[in-house]
N, C-alpha and C positions, 0 to 999 in steps of 0.2 A: 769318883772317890779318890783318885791318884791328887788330883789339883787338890781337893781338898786337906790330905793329910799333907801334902808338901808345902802349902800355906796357909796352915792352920785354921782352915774356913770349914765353918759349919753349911750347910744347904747349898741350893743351885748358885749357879756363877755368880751370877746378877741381885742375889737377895740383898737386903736392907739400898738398893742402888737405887731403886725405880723408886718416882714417885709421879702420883697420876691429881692431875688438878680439873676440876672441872672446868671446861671451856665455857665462858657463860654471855661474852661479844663479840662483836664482828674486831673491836680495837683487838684484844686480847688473843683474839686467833690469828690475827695478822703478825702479832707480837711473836706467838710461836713459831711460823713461819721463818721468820727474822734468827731464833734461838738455834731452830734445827739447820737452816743453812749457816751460820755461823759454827759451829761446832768444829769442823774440823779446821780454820784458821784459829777458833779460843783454845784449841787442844796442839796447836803447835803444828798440825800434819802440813801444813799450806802455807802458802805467801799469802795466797790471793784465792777467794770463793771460790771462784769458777774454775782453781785446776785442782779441784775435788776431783775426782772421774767418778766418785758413786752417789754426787749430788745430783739433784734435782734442777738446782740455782741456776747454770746454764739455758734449760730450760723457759725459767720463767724469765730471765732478760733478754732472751732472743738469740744467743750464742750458736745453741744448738736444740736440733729436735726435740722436741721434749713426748719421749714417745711412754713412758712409765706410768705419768703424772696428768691427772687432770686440775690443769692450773687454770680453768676461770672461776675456782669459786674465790680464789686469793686476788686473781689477776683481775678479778670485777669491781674492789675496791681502789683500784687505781686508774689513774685517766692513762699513762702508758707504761711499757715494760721498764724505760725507764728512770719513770716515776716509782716503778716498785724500786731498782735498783737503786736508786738513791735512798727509799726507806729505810731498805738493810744495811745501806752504809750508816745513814743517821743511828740504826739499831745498834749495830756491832758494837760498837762502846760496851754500851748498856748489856750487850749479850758475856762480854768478856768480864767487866766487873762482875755478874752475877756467875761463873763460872766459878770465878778467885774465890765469891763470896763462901761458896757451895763445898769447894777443898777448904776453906776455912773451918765452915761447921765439921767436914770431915775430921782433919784431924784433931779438933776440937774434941770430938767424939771418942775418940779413938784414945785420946789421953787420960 
């Protein structure tokens, strides 16, 4: 209630934030994959993927253990880790512009 009246926010933290898409390919799940490890380099926290400490990313290119995550249903679509790592780099672009796009509609909304 305190967060709420001191920033003017009606409901739980996160309301109007989430949006849920149905997964419906193998392309388009790997695509998410791509989105959720890029997040905190499109949100400024990072240089570089892998010195995320609460990623996964690490993980799936061979870095470090990947002891949280079961990464072959991702890592089955690729010949090696990487071949994934190179994905997510081809990806990041495409993960950053849709981030921009996303604060766009935001304050779009908001106006």
């Amino acid at each position: 209630m305190y967060f709420n009246r001191r920033h003017q926010h009606v409901g739980h933290v996160f309301q109007d934030r989430f949006r849920a898409s149905r997964i419906d390919s193998d392309s388009y799940f790997n695509w998410i994959s791509v989105y959720i490890h890029a997040n905190p380099k499109t949100a400024h926290l990072v240089g570089r993927l892998d010195d995320w400490p609460h990623s996964s990313y690490p993980g799936y290119i061979g870095k470090q253990e990947n002891l949280l995550c079961d990464t072959s249903i991702i890592m089955s679509e690729f010949k090696s880790k990487e071949a994934y790592k190179r994905f997510v780099a081809d990806g990041l672009g495409m993960a950053e512009k849709i981030k921009l796009a996303g604060a766009l509609l935001d304050e779009a909304e908001e106006s």
